[in-house]
N, C-alpha and C positions, 0 to 999 in steps of 0.2 A: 179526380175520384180515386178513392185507395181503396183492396178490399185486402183484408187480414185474416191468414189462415193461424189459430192458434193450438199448440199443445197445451196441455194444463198446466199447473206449475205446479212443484213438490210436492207429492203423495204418500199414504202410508203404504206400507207393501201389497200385493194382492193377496197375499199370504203371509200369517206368521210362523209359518213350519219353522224358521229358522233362526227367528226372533222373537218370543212371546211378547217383550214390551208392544207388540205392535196389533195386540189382538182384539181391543179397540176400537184401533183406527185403522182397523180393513179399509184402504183405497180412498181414504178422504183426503181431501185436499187439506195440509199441513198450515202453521201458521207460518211458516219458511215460505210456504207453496203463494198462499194472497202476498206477503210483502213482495215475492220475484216477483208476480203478475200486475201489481200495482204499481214498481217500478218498469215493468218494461212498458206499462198502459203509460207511466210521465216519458220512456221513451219516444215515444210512438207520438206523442202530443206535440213534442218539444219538436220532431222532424216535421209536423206539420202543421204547424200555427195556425195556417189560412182557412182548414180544416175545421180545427177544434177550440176556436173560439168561445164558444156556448156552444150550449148542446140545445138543435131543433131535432125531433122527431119524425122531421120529414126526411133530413138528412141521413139518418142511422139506421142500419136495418140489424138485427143480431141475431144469429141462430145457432143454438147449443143444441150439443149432445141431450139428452134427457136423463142427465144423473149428474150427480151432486156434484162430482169432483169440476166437471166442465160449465155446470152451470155458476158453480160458485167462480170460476175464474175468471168466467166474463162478468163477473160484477167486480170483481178488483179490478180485473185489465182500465172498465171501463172505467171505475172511479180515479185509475190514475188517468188515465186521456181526458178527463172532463173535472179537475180538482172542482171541490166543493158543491160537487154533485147530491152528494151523499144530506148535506146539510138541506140543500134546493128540495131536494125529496122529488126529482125529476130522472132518476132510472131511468136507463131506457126500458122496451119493454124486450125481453130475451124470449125468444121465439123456440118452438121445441114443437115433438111431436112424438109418438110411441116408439121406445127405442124397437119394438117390434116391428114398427114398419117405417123406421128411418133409413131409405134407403141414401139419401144422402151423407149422411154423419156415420154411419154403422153398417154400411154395406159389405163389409170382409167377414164378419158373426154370421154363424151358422142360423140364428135367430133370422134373419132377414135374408143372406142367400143361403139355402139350404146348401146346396153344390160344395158351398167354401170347404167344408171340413174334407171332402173329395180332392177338391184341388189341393189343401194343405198336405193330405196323406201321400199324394205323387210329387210332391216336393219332398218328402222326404225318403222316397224311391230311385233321384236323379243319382245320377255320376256327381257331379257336383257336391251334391250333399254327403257322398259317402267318402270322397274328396276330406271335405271338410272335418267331417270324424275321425279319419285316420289323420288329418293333420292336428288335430288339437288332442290325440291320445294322450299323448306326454305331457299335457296341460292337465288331464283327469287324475293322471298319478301324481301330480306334485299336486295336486289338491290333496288329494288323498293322504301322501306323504306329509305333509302338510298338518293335515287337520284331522286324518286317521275317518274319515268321511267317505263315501263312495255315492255318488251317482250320476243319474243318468245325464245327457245332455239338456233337456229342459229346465229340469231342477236344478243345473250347473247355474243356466240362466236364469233361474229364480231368485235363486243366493248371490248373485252379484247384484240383482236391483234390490234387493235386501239391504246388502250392504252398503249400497252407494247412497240410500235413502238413509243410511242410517251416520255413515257418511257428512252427508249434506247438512243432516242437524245437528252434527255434532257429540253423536254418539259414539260409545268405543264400541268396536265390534264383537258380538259375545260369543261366548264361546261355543261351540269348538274352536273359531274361525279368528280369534283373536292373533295368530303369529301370523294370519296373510296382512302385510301391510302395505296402505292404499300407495299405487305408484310402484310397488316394485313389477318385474318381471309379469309374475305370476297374478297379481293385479289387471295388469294391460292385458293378458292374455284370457282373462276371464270377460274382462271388460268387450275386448272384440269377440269373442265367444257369444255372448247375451247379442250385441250387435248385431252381429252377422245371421244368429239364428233367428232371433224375430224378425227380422227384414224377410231373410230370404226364405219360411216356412210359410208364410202369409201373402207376402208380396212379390218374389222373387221371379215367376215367370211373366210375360208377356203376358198370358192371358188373365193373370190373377191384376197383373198393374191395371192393364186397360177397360178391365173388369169394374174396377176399382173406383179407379179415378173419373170413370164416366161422367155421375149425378154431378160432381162437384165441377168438372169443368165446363159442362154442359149451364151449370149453376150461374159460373161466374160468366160465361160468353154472352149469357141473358141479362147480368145488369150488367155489363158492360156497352149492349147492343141499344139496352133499351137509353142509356145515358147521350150515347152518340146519334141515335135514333130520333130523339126529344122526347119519348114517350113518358120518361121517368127523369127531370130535369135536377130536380132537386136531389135526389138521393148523390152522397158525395161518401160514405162509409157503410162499409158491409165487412161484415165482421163473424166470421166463424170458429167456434169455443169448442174443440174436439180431443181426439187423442194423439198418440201418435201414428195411431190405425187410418187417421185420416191424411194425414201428412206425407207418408211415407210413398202410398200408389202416386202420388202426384211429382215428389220430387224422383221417382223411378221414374215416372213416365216423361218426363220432362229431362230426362239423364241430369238432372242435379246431382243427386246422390242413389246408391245404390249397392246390393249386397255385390256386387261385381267390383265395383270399387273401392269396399272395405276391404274387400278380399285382399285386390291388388298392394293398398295402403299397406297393409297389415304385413304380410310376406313380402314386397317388394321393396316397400320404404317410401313408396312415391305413387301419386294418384294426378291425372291431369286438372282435376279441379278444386280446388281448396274448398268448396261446397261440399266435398266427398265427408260428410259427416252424420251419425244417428240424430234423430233428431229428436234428445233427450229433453229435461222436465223447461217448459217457460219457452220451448223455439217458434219462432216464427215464419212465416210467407206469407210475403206483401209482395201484391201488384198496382202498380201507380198506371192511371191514365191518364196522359198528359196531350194538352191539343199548344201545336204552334200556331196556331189561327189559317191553317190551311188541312193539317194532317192531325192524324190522333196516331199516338206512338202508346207502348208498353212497360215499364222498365219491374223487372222480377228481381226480389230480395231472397236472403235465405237467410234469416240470424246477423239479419247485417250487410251482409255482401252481395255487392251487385253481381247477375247471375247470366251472364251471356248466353240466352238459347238458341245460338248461333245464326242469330241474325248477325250485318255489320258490324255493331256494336250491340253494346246492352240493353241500347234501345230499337224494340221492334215497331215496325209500322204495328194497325193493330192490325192489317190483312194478312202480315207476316205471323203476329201471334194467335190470330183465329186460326190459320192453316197449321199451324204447330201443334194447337190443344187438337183440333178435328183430325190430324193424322196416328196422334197421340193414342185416339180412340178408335181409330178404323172405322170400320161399319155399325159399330154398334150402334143401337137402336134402343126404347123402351120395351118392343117386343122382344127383341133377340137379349138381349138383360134378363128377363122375365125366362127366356128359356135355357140359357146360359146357369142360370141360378136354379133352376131347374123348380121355380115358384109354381104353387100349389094356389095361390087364390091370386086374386086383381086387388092390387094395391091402389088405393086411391090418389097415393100421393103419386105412384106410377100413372093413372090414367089423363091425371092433371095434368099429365107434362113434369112433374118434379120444380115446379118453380117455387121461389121462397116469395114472392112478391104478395 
């Protein structure tokens, strides 16, 4: 059984402050965006043959974000995992729910936990972060110098996923911004900048990770339990279309990657895990469960690479990776979530248990 955590693939900016070509195509999923997603879905096929033979509906469970960029990904993804899908006229069927009360897919939005923009504002009160502002000063004034441009930190990270999108398709960078070129100095320095900031203003403490990553690992411990349980025999893929909002509390929580490590990356030259990466447009998390006909083990990916979460090897019992997600999350609870988030009504999908089944 595999289950696949995805980011979308190449989007327009969230903004064109800094590009008008892109005013448009406000945050849509690019046509760059379906060909990445459609090749990493023939990725994804190719590593599991025994898997994606034909596509049965028993087998596939899919559940998106409720907006277009994620919903449309998982229909590339899927049409490459399942070639000649598209012609069968057998989709699967993409699951969703009110991005207002998804707490699963969108649980860091002020929409769904109220609290979040609380917890974002005392991230940006830490040592740490003020840390990070005085180290990236000298990066503000060579923009500036630069481009004759001033601002703030946010908007730094604006203009660089501006760019990189703009970047990716192949367009020249307009102006003002045309002498920063991609790769030099002051490139990287922007690029770990945008990085480091949305990581760590969103996701960066303990309570915002574990916060976070609850629904979703809470999510996948359910089909995983219910497959090894026989409850749910048949399902063999579960497949999650989100952002990098979704990605990110899991590989923090899981110490894959993390603004602590970009950090280190960035200033020291050196990180202990090569996982230590953003997890920009098309990345992936996959978890395999694999039985040797006595034991059911784990093995976690991250964009490809096997991800040791310190079990013996890469591969965990799954008592070793139930104990990892469930320490991952501490006490949390539906109720203590609910009060954490500092939620105003009962969510249904809360009361259900949060399950996609």
């Amino acid at each position: 059984m595999v289950i696949e955590i995805t980011r979308h693939g190449i989007r327009g900016p969230t903004s064109a402050e800094f590009d008008p070509y892109w005013a448009d195509k406000i945050g849509i999923l690019l046509p760059e965006g379906k060909k990445q997603m459609y090749q990493l879905g023939q990725s994804v096929g190719a590593d599991y043959p025994h898997l994606f033979t034909e596509y049965n509906s028993q087998e596939v469970y899919v559940r998106s974000l409720n907006i277009s960029r994620t919903m449309e990904t998982a229909q590339a993804h899927l049409n490459g995992i399942f070639p000649g899908m598209n012609e069968d006229l057998k989709l699967p069927e993409i699951h969703t729910v009110d991005v207002s009360d998804d707490y699963l897919m969108y649980s860091f939005n002020k929409i769904v936990c109220p609290n979040a923009e609380n917890l974002k504002k005392a991230q940006l009160k830490t040592e740490v972060y003020r840390n990070f502002e005085k180290k990236m000063g000298s990066t503000l004034k060579k923009l500036f110098k630069t481009t004759g441009v001033e601002l703030e930190m946010h908007k730094v990270s604006q203009l660089q996923n501006t760019l990189l999108i703009d970047y990716l398709v192949k367009r020249d960078f307009p102006k003002p911004f045309k002498n920063i070129k991609y790769d030099s100095q002051l490139w990287k320095n922007l690029t770990f900048l945008h990085d480091f900031y949305e990581f760590f203003v969103d996701f960066g403490s303990h309570e915002q990770s574990r916060l976070y990553s609850f629904m979703i690992f809470e999510d996948i411990l359910e089909h995983f339990n219910a497959r090894i349980n026989e409850t749910n025999t048949k399902r063999k893929f579960v497949y999650y279309s989100g952002t990098d909002t979704l990605l990110m509390p899991v590989l923090h929580s899981l110490n894959v990657s993390s603004p602590e490590c970009l950090y280190s990356k960035f200033f020291n030259g050196s990180s202990e895990e090569d996982t230590c990466i953003y997890p920009n447009f098309g990345s992936n998390i996959i978890f395999e469960l694999h039985n040797d006909g006595s034991e059911y083990y784990v093995l976690m990916k991250y964009n490809d690479m096997e991800v040791n979460l310190g079990c013996s090897d890469p591969y965990c019992s799954f008592e070793e990776f139930q104990g990892i997600l469930l320490n991952a999350i501490g006490d949390m609870t539906h109720e203590k979530y609910s009060e954490e988030c500092q939620l105003q009504k009962k969510s249904k999908m809360l009361e259900s248990g949060g399950l996609t089944y």
